[in-house]
Structures are given as C-alpha cells and as structure tokens.
N, C-alpha and C positions, 0 to 999 in steps of 0.2 A: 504494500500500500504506500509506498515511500513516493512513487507515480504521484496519486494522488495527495499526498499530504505535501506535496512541490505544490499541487493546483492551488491547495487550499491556501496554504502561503501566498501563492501570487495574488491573490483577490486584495484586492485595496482596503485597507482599514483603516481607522482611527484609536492609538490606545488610547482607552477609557475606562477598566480595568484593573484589578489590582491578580492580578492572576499567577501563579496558577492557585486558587481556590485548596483548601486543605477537605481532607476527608478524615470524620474522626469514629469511632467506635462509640455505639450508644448500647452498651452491654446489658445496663436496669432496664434500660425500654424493652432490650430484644427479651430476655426472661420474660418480659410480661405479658409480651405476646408470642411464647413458646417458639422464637428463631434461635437459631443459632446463632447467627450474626449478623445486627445490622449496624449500617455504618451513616454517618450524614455527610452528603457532598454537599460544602456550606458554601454557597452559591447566593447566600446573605449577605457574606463578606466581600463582596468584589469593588466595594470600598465609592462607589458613585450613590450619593445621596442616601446615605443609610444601606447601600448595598441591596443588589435582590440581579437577576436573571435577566435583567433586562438590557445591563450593562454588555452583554456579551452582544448582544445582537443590533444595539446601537452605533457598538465599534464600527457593523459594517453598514448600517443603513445610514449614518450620518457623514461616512466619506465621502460621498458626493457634497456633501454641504460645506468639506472645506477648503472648497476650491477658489474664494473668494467670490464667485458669481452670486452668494447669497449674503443677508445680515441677520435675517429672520429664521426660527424653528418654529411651525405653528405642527401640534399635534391632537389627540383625541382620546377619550377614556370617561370610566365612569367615576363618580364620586372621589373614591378613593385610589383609582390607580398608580399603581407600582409604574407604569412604562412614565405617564403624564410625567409624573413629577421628575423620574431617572430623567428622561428626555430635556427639560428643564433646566437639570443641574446640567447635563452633559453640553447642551447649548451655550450655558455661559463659561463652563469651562474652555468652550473654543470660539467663545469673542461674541456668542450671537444672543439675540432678544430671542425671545421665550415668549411663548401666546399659546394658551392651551382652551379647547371647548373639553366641557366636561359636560354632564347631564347623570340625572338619579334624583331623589327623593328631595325635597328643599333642606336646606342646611341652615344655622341660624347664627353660627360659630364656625372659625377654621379651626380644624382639630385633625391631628395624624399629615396623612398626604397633602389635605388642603394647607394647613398651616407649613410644610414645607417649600409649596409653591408659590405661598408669600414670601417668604425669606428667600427666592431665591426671582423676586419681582416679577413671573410671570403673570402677564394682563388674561385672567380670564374671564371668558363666558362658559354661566352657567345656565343650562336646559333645566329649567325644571321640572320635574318629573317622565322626563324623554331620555333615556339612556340608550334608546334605540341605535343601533350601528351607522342606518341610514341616513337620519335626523344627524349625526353628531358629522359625518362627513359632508354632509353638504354644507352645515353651518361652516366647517372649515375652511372649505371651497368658499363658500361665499367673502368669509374673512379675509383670505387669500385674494381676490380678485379684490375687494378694498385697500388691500394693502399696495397692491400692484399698481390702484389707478394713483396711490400716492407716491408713486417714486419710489416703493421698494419691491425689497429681491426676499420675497418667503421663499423657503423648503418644508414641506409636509413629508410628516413623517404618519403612515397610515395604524391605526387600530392595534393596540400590542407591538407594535414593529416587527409583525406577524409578514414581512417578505419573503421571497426567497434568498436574496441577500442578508437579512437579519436572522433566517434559522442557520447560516452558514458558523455562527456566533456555535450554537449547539452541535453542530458538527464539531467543530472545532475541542468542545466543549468533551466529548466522548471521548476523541483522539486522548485529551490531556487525563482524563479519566482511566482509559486504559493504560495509559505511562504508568498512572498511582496505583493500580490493581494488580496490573498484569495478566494474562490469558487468564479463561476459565468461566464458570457459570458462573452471572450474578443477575438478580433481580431489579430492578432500577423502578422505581416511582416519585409519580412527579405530579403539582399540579397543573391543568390545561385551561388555558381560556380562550385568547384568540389562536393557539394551534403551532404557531412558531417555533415551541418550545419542545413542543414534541415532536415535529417535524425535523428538526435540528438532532433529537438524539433518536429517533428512528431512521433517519438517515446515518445518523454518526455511528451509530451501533451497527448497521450493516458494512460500514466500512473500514473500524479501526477496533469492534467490541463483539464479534458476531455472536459470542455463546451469550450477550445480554438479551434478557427479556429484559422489554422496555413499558411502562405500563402507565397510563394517564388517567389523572383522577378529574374528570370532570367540576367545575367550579360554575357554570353556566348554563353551556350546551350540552344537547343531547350526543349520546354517544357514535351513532350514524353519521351525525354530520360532521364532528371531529375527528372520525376516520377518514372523510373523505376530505375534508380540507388540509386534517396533516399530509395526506398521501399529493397531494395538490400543489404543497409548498414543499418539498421534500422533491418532487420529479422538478420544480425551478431551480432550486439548489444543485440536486445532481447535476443538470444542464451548466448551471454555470462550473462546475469542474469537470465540463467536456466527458457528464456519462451518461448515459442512457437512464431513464427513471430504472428505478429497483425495490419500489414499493407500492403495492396497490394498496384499497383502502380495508382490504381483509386483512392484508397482515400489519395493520397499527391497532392496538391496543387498548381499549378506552370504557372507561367504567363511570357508569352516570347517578348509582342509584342514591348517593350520600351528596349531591349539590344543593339542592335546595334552592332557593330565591337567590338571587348573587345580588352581593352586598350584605348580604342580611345573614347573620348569625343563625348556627343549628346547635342542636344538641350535642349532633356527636362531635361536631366542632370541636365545640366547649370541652368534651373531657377528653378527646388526643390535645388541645391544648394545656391544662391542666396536667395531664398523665407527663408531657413532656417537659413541662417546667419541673414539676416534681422530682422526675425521676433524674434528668439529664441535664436539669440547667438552660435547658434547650426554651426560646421564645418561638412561638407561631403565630399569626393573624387571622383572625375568624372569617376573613374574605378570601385567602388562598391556602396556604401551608398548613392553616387548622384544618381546612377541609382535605386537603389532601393526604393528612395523617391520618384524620377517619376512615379515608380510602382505605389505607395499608392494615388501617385496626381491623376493618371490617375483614379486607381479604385473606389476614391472618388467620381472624377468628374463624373466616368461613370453609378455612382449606384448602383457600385459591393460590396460594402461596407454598411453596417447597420450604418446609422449615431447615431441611439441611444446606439449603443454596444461600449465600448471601444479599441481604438485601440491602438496596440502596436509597436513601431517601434523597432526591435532589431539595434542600433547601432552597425556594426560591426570590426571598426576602418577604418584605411588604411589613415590617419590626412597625414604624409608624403607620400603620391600621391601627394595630395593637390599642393606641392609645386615644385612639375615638371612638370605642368597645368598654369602655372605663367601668359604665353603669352593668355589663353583663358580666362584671367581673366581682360585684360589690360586696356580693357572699361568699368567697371562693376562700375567706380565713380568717379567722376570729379578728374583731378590731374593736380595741376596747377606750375611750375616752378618761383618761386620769387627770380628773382638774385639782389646780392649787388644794392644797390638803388634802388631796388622795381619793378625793369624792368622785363619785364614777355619773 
C-alpha cells in the first residue's frame, strides 16, 4: 500500500492538527462490558478548538481556501456542532473571517459550541427551529452571494465537511491507526452524522486496516441512508487517489436503533456517559460520543461484538456540548450546600 499512501500524501493539505492522536487502554470500561480489550483513539485531542474529528478532514477541505483567492469561511451545522465551531477556529487560525448558519431549537444563552463561536467572532445566523440540511445550505448560498455582491471572496465549506476530500482526513486517519496497532482483528466504533467520518475509515480500513470491522453509531440518520452516503463519499475519495470505488453500500456498517432526536439527550446517552466518566476518567457529549458509547454498550451487551477481538472507540470530541447539558446532569452526585456555621 506504500503506492497508495504516496497518493494520499500528494493530496494538498493544511496542518490543522495536533497528530498523531494517542490510543489508550480503557480496561474498567472493557470489564464492564465483558471485552477483553478496549482501547480509545482520542480523536478529542487533535488540539483545534477543544479538539474532536473534524480537525482531520478540514486539513483537507480548507486547502483550497488558502490560496489567497478567498478572506471568508462561511459554513453550516446544527445548534451545537462540532465541525461549525472547529471550522471557525481553523478559519482564523489561517487569516480568515468566520460566518457560520446554524438552525435547531431557539436558544436564549450561548453555552458549549455557541459560546465558542463567540470567542472566536464568528457573525452568525440562526434558523430557528429549521435545522433542516436544505434550509441551512441555501441560507449559506444566499449569505454567500451577499457577501460576493460586497467585494468579497467566501469559501463554503459544506455540512460536516462531509467531502470526498474531507473523508480523505479518515483515510489518512486508519493508515496512522494501523502504524499504532499493527496487523490483526480489531473492532472500531465510531459516531456518524453527516457520513464523512465513516466514509474516511471504511475506506481507510480497506486500505491500510483490512482485518478492521469498522462500525457506525448513528447520531441522526437512519441506517440505509448512511450506508449509502458513506459508500458515496468513500468511491470520491478513492477517485481522488486514482482507484476504483471498493465499497458499496452493503459493506458499510451502521447501527440506528440508540439515536434518538439529534440534539436532544437519551437515556442510554446519559449512563455510557456517566459509566465512562466513572470508570475511565473519560468525558463524552450527549449529542455525539454519548450516543455513540450507547452504541458499543448496546452491541456488547447484545452479542454483536466479539469479546475476544479488540475494540476501538474512535473518540470524536464535541467536550463543549458537554457543558450546555449542565441541567441533565444535576443528579448525577450528591451536592450538599454548607453555609457559615455548618447549617445545611
């Protein structure tokens, strides 16, 4: 594969990155859900605005933007998105204004991703109660052509940074994986939402990881159409390192039945988040990583998982969710009020 691992090098990038991402051993967790071993590829730490997954795939979808032909980043996302805000910081990190459409529930306070996209001056619009995919690209479009009729130079950056050029980020991402593993079975889970991400390590997995099962926890979408979009974006990717698609939408992976409402908090969220603070130390967020450790609880508990094969959780950030979730967190441990002379 050294052929291709030349291609994937050639493809133009930007580092944005703190890489390569460590992988640690979560031993209490694995006990608890009777593995042998699971491991976290902490894909939280990749060091662009509180870290998360998004940093990889930016690297490659924002190198056309710094060619100086632009000044602007306008992008798209719900409430809280992990890419919006990554995209934001990475913008000013390489010189440019930051304009984000958001849309979801009305908001009344910045808190978590919003208040990071203050601090880092992004002018946005919010949809209220339109988180629709179609509604949110067209308002961009539309920003976009305003901004054009004034004398400027926008680059869009589309839905998750869900490209074929941005899964190449997950390609890439497997290759450095397989460096830290080395051959053999392992199980990989991950959460999915615009498809990018699993697109990037089902493709990367058939190229530098073969013996991985690669498996996605839905966060959104239904499980049919995440097959067919990752297989979508994964044949663009191929193309751009000169192969032939090599995955149709039977062989991608995708588990729906633990998403719930996106955005919105579940139960079984709440205690893989919980179970992995406790045990591991380990933070998750109720809009992506919590749901996508319910996945791995669930398919443990259900048998879908080889307990002898190692498993891997892709961490894929979102730590600032976390903390505009505050209220669904209020009972999770005794909190006692001790005032002046000990009166409770």
């Amino acid at each position: 594969m050294s052929l291709v691992g030349d291609r994937l090098d050639a493809v133009r990038r930007v580092p944005l990155a703190a890489l390569p991402t460590p992988v640690q051993d979560a031993p209490r967790l694995a006990a608890h859900l009777g593995l042998a071993r699971l491991l976290v590829k902490r894909d939280d730490l990749t060091g662009l605005a509180m870290g998360g997954n998004k940093a990889r795939k930016l690297e490659y979808d924002l190198a056309p933007a710094t060619t100086g032909e632009y000044d602007t980043v306008l992008t798209v996302g719900g409430t809280q998105s992990n890419h919006a805000v990554l995209t934001a910081a990475a913008a000013r990190r390489l010189g440019l204004d930051a304009k984000l459409v958001l849309g979801g529930p009305d908001v009344s306070r910045r808190k978590g991703n919003l208040l990071l996209g203050a601090l880092y001056g992004a002018e946005t619009r919010y949809l209220v109660d339109d988180d629709a995919n179609d509604s949110l690209a067209a308002a961009m479009e539309s920003w976009a052509a305003e901004l054009r009729a004034a004398g400027r130079q926008p680059f869009q950056v589309p839905l998750g940074g869900s490209t074929p050029h941005g899964a190449l980020g997950y390609v890439a991402a497997m290759r450095e994986l397989a460096a830290q593993l080395g051959p053999g079975k392992v199980q990989l889970v991950a959460a999915v939402g615009s498809c990018g991400t699993l697109a990037g390590l089902a493709l990367g997995a058939r190229l530098f990881l073969p013996a991985a099962r690669v498996i996605g926890i839905s966060v959104s979408r239904a499980a049919g159409p995440i097959a067919a979009r990752a297989a979508e974006l994964a044949a663009g990717s191929a193309r751009l390192l000169g192969l032939e698609p090599v995955l149709g939408p039977s062989e991608v992976e995708a588990h729906d039945a633990l998403r719930g409402e996106y955005g919105v908090a579940t139960e079984t969220g709440r205690e893989a988040i919980l179970e992995s603070a406790r045990l591991e130390g380990l933070l998750l967020d109720p809009v992506y990583t919590g749901k996508a450790m319910a996945g791995l609880f669930g398919l443990a508990r259900a048998g879908l998982l080889d307990p002898a094969v190692p498993v891997v959780f892709l961490h894929t950030g979102g730590l600032p969710i976390l903390f505009s979730f505050d209220d669904a967190f209020d009972d999770a441990a005794p909190f006692a009020r001790v005032l002046p002379g000990g009166a409770r």
